[in-house]
mmCIF file as Biopython writes it, N, C-alpha, C and O atoms, coordinates in Angstrom:
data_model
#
loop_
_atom_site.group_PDB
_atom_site.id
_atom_site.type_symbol
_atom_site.label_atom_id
_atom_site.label_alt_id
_atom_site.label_comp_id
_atom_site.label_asym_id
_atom_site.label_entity_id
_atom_site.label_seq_id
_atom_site.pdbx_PDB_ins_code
_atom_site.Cartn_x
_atom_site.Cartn_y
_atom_site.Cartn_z
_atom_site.occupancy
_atom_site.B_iso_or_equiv
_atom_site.auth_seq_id
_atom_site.auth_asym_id
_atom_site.pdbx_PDB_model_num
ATOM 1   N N  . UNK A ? 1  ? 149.015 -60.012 -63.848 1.0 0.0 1  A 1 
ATOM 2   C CA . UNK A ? 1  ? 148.134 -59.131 -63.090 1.0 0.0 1  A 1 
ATOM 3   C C  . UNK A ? 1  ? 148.982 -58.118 -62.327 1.0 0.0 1  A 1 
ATOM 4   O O  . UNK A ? 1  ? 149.949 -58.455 -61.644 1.0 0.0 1  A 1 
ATOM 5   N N  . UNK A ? 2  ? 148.541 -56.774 -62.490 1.0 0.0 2  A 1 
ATOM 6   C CA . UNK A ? 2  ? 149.579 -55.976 -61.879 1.0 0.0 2  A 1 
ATOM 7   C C  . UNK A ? 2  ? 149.200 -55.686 -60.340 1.0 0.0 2  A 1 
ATOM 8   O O  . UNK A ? 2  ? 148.080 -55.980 -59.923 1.0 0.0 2  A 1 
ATOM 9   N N  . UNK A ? 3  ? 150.186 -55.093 -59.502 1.0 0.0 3  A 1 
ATOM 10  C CA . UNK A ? 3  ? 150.445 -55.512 -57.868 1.0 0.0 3  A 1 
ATOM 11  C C  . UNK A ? 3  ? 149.098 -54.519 -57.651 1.0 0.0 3  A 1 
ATOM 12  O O  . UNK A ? 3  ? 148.718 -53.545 -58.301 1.0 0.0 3  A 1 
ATOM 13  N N  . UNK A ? 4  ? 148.850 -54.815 -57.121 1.0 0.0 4  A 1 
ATOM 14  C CA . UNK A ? 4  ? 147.802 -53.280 -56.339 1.0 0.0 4  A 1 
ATOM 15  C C  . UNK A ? 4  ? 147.997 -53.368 -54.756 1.0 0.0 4  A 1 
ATOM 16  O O  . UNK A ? 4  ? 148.149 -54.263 -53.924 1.0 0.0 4  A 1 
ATOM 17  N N  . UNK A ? 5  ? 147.888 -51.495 -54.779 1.0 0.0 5  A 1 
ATOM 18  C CA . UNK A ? 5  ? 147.642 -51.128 -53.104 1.0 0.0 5  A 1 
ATOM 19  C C  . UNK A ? 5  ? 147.161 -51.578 -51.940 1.0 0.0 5  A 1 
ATOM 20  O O  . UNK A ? 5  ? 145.948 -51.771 -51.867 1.0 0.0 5  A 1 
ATOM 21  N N  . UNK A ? 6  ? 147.665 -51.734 -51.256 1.0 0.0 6  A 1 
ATOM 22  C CA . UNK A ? 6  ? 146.940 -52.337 -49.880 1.0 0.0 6  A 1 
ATOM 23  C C  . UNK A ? 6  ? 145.795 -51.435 -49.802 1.0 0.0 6  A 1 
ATOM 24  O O  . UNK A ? 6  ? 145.087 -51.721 -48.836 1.0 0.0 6  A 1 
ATOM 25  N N  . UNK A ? 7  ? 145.362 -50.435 -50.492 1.0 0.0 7  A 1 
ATOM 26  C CA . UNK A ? 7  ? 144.269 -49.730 -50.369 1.0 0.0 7  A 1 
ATOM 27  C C  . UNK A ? 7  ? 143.456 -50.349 -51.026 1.0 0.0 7  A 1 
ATOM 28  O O  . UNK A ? 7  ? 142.572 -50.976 -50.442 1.0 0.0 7  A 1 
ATOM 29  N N  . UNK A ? 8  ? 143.528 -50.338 -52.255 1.0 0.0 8  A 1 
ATOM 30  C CA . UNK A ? 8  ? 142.949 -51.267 -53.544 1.0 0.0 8  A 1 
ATOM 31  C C  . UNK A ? 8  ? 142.592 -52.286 -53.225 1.0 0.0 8  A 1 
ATOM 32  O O  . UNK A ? 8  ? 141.607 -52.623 -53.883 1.0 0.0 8  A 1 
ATOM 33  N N  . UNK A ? 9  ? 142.982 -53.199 -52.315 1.0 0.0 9  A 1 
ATOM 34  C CA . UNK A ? 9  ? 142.695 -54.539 -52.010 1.0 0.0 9  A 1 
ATOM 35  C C  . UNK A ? 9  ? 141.187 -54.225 -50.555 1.0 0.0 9  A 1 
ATOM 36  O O  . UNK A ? 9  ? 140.064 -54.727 -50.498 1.0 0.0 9  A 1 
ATOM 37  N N  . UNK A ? 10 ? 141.895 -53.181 -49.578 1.0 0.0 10 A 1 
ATOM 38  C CA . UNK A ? 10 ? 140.469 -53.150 -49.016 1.0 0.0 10 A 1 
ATOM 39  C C  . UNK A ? 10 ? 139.494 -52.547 -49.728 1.0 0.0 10 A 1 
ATOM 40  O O  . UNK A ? 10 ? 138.474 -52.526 -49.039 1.0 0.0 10 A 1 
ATOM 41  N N  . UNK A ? 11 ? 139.271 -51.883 -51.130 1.0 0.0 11 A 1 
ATOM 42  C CA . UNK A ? 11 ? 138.314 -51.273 -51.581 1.0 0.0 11 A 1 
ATOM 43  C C  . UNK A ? 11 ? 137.235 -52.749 -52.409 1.0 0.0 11 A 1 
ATOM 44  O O  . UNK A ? 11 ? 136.021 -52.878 -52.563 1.0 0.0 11 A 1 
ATOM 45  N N  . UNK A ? 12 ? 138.406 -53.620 -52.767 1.0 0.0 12 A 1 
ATOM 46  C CA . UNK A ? 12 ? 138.075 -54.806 -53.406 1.0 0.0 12 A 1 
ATOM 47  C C  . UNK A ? 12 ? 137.209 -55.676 -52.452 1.0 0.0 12 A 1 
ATOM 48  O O  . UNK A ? 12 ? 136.116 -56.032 -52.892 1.0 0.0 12 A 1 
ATOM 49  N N  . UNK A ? 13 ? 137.526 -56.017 -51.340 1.0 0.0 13 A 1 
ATOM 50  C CA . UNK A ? 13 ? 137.234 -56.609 -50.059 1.0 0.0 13 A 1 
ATOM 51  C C  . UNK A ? 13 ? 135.542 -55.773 -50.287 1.0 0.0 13 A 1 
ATOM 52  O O  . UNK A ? 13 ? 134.551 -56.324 -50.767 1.0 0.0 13 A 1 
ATOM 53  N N  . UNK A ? 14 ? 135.625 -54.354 -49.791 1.0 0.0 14 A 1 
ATOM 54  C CA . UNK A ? 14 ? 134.394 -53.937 -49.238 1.0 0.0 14 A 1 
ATOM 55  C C  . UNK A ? 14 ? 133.828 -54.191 -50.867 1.0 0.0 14 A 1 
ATOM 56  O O  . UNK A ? 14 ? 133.297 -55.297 -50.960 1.0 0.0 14 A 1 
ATOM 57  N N  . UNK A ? 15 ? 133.829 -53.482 -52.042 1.0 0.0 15 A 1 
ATOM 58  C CA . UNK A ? 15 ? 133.357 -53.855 -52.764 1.0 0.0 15 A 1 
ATOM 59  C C  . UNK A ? 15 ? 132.373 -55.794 -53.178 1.0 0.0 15 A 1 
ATOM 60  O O  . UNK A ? 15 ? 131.352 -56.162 -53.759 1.0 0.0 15 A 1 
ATOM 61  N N  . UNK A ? 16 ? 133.285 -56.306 -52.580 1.0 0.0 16 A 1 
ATOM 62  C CA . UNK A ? 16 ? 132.748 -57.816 -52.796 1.0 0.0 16 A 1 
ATOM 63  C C  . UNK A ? 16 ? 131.675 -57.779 -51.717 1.0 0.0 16 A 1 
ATOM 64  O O  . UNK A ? 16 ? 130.487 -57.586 -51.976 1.0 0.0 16 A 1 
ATOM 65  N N  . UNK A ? 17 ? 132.146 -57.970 -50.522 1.0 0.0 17 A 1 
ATOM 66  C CA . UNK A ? 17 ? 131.045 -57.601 -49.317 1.0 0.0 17 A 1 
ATOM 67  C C  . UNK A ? 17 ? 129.473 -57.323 -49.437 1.0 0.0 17 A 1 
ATOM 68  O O  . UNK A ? 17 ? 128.450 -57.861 -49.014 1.0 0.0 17 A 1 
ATOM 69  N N  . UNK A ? 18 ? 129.864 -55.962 -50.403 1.0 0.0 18 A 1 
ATOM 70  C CA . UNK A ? 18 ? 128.485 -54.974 -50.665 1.0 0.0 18 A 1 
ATOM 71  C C  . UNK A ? 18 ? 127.863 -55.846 -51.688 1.0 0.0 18 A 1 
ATOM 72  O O  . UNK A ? 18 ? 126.670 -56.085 -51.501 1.0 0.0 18 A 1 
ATOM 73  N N  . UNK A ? 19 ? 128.512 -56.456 -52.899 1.0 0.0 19 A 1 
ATOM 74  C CA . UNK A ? 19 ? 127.511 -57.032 -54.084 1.0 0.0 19 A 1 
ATOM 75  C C  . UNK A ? 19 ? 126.941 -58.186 -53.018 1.0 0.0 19 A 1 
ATOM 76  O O  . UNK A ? 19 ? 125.749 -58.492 -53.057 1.0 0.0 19 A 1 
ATOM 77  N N  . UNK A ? 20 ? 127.623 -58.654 -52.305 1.0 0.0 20 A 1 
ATOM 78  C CA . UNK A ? 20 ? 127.075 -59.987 -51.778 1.0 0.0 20 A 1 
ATOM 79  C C  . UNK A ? 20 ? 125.748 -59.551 -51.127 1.0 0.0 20 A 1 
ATOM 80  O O  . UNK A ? 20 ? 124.654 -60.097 -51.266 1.0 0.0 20 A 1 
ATOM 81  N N  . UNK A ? 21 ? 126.061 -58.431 -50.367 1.0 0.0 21 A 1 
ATOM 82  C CA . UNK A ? 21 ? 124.829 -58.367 -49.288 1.0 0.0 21 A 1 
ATOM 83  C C  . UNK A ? 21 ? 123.632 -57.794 -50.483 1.0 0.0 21 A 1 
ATOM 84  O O  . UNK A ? 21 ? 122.425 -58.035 -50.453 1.0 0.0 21 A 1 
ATOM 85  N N  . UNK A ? 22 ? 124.068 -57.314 -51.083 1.0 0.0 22 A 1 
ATOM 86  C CA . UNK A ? 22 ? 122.935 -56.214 -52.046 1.0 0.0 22 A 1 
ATOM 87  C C  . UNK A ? 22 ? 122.282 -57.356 -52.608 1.0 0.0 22 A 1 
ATOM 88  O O  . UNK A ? 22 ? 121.051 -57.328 -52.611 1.0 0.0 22 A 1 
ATOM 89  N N  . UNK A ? 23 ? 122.955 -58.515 -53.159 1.0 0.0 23 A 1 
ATOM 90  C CA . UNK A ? 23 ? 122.320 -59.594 -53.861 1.0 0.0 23 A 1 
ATOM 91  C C  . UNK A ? 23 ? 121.525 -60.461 -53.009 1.0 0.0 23 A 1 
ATOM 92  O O  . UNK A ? 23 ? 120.501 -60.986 -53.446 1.0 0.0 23 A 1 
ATOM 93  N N  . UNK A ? 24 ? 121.984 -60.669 -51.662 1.0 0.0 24 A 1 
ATOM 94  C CA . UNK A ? 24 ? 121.306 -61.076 -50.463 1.0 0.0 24 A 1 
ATOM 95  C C  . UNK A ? 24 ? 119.816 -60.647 -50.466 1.0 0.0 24 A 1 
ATOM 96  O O  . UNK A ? 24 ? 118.876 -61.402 -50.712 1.0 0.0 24 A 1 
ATOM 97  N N  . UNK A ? 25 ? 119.750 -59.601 -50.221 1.0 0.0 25 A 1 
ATOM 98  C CA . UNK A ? 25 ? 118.537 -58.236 -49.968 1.0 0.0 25 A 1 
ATOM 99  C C  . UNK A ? 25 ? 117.736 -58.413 -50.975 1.0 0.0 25 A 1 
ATOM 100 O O  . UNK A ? 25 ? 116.529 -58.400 -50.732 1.0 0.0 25 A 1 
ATOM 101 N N  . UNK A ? 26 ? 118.226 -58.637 -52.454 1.0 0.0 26 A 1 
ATOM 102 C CA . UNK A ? 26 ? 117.270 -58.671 -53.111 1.0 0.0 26 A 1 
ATOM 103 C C  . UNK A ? 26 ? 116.845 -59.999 -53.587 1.0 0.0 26 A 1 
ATOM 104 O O  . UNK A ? 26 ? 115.676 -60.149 -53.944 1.0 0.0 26 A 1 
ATOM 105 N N  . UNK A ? 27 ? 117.569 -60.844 -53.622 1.0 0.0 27 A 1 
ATOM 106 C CA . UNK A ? 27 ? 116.551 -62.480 -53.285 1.0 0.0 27 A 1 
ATOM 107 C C  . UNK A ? 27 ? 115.838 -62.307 -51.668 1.0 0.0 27 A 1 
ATOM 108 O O  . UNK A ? 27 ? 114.995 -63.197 -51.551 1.0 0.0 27 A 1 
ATOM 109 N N  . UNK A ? 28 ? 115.886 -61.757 -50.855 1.0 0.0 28 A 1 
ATOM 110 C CA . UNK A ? 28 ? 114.846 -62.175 -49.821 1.0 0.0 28 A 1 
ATOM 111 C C  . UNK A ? 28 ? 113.855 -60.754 -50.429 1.0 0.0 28 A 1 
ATOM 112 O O  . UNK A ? 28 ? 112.732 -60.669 -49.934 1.0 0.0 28 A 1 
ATOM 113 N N  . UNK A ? 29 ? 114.107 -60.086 -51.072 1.0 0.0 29 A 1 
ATOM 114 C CA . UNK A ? 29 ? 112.749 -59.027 -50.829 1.0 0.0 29 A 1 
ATOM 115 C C  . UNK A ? 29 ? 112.106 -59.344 -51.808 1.0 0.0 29 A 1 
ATOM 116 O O  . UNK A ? 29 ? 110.966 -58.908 -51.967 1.0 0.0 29 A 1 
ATOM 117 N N  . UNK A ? 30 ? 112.858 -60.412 -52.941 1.0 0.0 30 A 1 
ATOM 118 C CA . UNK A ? 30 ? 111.839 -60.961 -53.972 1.0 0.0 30 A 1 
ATOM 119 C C  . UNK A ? 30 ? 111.089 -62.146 -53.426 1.0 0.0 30 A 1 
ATOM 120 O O  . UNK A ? 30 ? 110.229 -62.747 -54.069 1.0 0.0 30 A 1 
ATOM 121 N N  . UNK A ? 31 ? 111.346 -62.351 -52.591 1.0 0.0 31 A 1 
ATOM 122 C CA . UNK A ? 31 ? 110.952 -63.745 -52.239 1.0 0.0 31 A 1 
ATOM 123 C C  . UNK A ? 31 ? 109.815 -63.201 -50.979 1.0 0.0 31 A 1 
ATOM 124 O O  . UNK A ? 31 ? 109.033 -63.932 -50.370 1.0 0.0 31 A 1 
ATOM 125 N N  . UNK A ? 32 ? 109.969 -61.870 -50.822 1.0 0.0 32 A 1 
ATOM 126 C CA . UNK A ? 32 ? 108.305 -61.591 -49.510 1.0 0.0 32 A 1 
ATOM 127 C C  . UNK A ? 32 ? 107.260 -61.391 -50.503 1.0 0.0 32 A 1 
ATOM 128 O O  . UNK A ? 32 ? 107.265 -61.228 -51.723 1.0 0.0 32 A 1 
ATOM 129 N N  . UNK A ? 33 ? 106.218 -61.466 -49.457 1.0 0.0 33 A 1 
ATOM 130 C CA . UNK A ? 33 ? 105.065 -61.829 -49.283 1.0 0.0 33 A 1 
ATOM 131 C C  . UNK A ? 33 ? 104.270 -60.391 -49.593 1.0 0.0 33 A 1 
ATOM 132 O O  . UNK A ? 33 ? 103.065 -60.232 -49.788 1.0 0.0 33 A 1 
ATOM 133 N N  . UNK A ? 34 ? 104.775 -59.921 -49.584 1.0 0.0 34 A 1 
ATOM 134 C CA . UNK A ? 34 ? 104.012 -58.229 -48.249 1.0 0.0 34 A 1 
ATOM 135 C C  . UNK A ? 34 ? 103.204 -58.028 -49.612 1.0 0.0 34 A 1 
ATOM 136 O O  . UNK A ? 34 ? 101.977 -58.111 -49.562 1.0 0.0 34 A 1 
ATOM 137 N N  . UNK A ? 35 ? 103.804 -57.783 -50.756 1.0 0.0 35 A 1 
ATOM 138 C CA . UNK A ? 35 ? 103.121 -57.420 -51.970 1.0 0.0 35 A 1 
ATOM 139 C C  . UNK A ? 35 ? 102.426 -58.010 -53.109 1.0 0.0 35 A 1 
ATOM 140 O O  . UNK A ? 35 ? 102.066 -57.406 -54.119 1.0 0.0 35 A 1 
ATOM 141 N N  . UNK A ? 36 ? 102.274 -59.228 -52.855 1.0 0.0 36 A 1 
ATOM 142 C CA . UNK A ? 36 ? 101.834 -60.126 -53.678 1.0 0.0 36 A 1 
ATOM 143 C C  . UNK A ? 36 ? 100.041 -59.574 -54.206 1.0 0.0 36 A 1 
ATOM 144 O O  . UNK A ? 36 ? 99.377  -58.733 -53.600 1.0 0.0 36 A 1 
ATOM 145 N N  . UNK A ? 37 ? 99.728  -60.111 -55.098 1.0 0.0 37 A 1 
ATOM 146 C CA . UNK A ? 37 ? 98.347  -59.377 -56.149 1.0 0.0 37 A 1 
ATOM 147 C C  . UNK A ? 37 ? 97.017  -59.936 -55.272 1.0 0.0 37 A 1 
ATOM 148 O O  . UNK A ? 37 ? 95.853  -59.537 -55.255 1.0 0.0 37 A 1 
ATOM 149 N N  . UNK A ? 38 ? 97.617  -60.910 -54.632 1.0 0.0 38 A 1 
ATOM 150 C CA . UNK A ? 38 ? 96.286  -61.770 -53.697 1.0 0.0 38 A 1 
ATOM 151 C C  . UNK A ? 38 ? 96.113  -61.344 -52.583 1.0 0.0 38 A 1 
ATOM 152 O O  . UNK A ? 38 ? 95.253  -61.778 -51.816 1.0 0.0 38 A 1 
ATOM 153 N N  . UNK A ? 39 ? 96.897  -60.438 -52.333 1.0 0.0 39 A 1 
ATOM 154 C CA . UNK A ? 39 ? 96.680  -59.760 -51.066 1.0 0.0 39 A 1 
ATOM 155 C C  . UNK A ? 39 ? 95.717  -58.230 -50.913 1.0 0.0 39 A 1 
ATOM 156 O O  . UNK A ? 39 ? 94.958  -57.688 -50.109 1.0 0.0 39 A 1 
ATOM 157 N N  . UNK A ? 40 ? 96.374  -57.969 -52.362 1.0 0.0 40 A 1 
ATOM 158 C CA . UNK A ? 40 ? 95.507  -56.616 -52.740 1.0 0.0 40 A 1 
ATOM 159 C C  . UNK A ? 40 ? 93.908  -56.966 -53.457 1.0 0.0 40 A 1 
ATOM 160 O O  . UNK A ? 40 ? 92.905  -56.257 -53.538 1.0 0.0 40 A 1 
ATOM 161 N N  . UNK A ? 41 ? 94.120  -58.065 -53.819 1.0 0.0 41 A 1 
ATOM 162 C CA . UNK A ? 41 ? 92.374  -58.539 -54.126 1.0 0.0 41 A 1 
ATOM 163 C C  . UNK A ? 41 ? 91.631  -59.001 -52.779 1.0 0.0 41 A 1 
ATOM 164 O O  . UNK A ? 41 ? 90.478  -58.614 -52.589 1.0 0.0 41 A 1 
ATOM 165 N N  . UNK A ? 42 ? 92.151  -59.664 -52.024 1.0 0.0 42 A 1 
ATOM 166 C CA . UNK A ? 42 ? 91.207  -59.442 -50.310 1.0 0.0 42 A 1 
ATOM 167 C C  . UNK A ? 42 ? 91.172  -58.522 -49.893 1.0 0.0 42 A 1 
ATOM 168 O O  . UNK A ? 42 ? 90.436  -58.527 -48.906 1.0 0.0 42 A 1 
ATOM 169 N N  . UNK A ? 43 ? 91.725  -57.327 -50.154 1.0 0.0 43 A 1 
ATOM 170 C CA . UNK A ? 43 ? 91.676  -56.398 -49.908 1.0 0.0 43 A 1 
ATOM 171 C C  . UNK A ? 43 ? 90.482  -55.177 -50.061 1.0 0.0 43 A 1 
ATOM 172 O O  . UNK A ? 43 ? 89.848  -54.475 -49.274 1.0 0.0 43 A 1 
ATOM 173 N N  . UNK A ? 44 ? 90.557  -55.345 -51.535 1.0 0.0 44 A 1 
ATOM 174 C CA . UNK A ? 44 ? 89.392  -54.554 -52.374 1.0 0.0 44 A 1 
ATOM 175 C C  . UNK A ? 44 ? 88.042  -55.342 -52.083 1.0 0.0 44 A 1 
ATOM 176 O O  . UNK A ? 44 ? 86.961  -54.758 -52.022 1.0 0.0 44 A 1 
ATOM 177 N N  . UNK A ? 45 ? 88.224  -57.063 -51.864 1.0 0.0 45 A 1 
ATOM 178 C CA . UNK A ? 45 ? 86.734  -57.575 -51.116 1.0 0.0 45 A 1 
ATOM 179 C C  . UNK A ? 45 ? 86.391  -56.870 -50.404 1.0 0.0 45 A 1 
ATOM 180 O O  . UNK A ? 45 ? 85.396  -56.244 -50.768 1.0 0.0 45 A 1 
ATOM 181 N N  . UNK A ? 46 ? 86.878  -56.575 -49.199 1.0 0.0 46 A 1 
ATOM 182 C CA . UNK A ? 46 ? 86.456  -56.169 -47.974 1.0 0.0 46 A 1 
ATOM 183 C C  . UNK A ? 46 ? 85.498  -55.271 -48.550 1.0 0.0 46 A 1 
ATOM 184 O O  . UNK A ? 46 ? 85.397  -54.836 -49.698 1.0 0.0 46 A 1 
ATOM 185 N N  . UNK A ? 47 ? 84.480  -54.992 -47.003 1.0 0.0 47 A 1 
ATOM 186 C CA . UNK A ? 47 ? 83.722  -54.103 -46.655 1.0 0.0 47 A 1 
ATOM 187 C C  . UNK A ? 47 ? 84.266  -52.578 -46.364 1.0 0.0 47 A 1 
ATOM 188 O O  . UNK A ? 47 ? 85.039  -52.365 -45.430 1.0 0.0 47 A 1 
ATOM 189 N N  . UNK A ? 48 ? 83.743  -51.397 -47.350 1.0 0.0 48 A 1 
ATOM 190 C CA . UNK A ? 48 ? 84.488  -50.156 -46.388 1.0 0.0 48 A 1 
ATOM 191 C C  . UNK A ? 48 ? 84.044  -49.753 -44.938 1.0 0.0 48 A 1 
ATOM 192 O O  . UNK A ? 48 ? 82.929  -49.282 -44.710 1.0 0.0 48 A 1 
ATOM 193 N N  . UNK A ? 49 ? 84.851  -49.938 -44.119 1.0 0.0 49 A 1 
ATOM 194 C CA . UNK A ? 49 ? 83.823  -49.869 -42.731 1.0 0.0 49 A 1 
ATOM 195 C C  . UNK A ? 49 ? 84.120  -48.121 -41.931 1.0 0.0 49 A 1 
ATOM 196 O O  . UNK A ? 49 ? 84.310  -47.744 -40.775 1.0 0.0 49 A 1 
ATOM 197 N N  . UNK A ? 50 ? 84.035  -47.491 -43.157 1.0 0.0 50 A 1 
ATOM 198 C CA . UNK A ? 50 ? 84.368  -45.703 -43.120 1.0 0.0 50 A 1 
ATOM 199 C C  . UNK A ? 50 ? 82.879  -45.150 -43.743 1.0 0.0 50 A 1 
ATOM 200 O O  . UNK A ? 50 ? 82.386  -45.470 -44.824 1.0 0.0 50 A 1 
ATOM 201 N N  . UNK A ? 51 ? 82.470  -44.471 -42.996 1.0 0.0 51 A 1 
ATOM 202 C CA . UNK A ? 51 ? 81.060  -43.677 -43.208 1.0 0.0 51 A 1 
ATOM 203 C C  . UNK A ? 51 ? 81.126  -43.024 -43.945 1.0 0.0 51 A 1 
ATOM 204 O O  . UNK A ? 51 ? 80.128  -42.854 -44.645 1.0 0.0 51 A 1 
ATOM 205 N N  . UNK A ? 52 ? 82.409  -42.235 -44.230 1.0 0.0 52 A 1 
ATOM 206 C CA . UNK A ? 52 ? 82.729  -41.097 -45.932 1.0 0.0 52 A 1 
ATOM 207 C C  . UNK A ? 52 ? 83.492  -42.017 -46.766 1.0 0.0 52 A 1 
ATOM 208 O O  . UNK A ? 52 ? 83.867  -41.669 -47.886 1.0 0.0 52 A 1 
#
């Protein structure tokens, strides 16, 4: 394996960092709630309670 830069090594560092958190972010935003199909069908139940 050839030597690399003390630059190279913090680009490696932040690089790892970022996949971690990015992979973080997207198991919890797969895992909310906010958008789920059962939410948008109680939804469309409802009453429109708008006069137009």
């Amino acid at each position: 394996m050839p030597q690399l830069s003390p630059l190279n090594w913090i680009f490696l560092f932040l690089l790892f960092w970022l996949a971690v958190l990015t992979i973080s972010i997207l198991i919890w935003w797969s895992s909310n709630t906010f958008f789920k199909p059962e939410h948008l069908e109680e939804s469309k139940s409802q009453e429109n309670k708008w006069n137009w």
